[in-house]
C-alpha positions as CSV (number, residue, x, y, z in Angstrom):
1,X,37.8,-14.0,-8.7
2,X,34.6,-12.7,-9.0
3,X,31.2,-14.6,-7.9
4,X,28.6,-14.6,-10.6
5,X,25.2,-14.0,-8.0
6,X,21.9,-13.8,-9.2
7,X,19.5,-11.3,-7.4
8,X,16.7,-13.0,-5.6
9,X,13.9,-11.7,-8.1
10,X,10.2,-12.0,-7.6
11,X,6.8,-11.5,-9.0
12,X,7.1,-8.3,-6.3
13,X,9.9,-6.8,-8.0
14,X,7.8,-5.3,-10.5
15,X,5.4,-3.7,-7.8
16,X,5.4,0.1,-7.2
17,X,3.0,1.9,-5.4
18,X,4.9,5.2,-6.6
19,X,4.7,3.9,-9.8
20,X,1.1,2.8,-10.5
21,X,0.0,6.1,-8.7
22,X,1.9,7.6,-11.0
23,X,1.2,6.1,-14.2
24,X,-3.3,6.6,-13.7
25,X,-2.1,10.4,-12.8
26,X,-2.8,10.1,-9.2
27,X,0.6,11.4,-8.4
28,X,3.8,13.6,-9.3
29,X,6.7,13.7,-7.6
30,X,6.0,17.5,-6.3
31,X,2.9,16.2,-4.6
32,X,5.1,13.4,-3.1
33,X,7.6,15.7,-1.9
34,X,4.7,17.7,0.1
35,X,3.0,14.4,1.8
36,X,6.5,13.5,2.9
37,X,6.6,16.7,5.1
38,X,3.2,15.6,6.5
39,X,3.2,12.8,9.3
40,X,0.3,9.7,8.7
41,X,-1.7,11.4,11.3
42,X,-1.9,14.4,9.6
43,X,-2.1,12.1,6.2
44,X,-4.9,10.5,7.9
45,X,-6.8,13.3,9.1
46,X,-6.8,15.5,6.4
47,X,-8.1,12.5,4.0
48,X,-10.8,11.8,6.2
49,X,-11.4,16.0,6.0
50,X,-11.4,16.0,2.2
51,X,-13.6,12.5,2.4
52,X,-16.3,14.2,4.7
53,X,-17.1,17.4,2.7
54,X,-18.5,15.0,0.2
55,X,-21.1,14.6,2.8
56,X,-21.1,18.6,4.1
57,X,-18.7,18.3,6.5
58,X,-20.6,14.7,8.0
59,X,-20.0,11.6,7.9
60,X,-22.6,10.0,10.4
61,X,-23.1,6.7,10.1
62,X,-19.9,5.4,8.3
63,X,-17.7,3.0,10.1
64,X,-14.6,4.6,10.0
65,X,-13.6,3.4,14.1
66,X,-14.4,-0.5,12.8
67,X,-13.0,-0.5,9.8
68,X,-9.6,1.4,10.8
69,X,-8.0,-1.8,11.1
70,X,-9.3,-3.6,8.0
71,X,-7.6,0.3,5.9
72,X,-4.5,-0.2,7.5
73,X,-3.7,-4.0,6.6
74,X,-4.7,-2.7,3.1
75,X,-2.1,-0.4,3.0
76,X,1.0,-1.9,5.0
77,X,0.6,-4.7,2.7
78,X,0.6,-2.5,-0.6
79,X,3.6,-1.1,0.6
80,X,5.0,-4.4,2.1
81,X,4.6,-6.6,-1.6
82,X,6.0,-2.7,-3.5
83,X,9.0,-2.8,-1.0
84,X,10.0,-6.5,-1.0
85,X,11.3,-9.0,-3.8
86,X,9.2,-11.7,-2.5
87,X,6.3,-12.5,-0.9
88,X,9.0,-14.5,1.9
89,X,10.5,-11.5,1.9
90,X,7.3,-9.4,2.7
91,X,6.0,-12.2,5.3
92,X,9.3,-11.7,7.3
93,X,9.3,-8.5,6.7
94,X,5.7,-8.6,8.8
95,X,7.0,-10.8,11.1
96,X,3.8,-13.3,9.9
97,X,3.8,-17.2,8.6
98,X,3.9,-17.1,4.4
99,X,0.3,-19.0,4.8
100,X,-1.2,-15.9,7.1
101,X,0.1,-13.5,4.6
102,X,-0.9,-15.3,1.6
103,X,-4.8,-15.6,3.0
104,X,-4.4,-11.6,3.9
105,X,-3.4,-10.8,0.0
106,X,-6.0,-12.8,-1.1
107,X,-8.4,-11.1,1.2
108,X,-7.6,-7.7,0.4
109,X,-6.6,-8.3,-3.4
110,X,-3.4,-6.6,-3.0
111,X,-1.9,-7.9,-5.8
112,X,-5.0,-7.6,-7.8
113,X,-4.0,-3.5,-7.4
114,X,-0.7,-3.5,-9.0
115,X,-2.0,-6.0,-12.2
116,X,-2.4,-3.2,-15.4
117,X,-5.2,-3.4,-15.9
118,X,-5.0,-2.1,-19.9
């Protein structure tokens, strides 16, 4: 007897951070197979490198220390709605209330980033 399930699907199965990187030519899957070898320090580092020679090697007076924390919840929740079927899902995932994770989304637009914007 076989059980006719339906897949839990959600407005974040569509999401793919690979994807969209992808699609605006921000990434190939050579360059992702070189940042894999790299740990997120090193990630880290060497963006804030390339960031600084904009500026000659400085970058005095930009609020990298404060806004550390702000740059991270961006990103773990990019990956977080890309990696998850839901946004339940993506809250437990966090280990965060739905309502908390829904007020960080809106704060950081997340899912305004993965809309096409044609």
């Amino acid at each position: 007897m076989t059980w006719n399930k339906k897949k839990p699907r959600g407005k974040n199965t569509r999401y793919s951070l690979i994807k969209k990187l992808r699609e605006e030519e921000k990434s190939t899957e050579a360059f992702e197979i070189m940042l894999n070898n790299l740990s997120l320090e090193e990630i880290i580092g060497l963006k804030l490198e390339l960031a600084s020679k904009v500026f000659g090697g400085k970058s005095y007076g930009l609020p990298i220390w404060k806004s550390m924390k702000e740059i991270v919840q961006d990103a773990v929740l990019k990956y977080t709605l890309s990696a998850c079927k839901s946004k339940r899902e993506a809250a437990r995932f966090l280990g965060i209330r739905q309502q908390n994770f829904n007020k960080l989304i809106k704060k950081y637009k997340t899912e305004n980033f993965f809309e096409n914007n044609d």
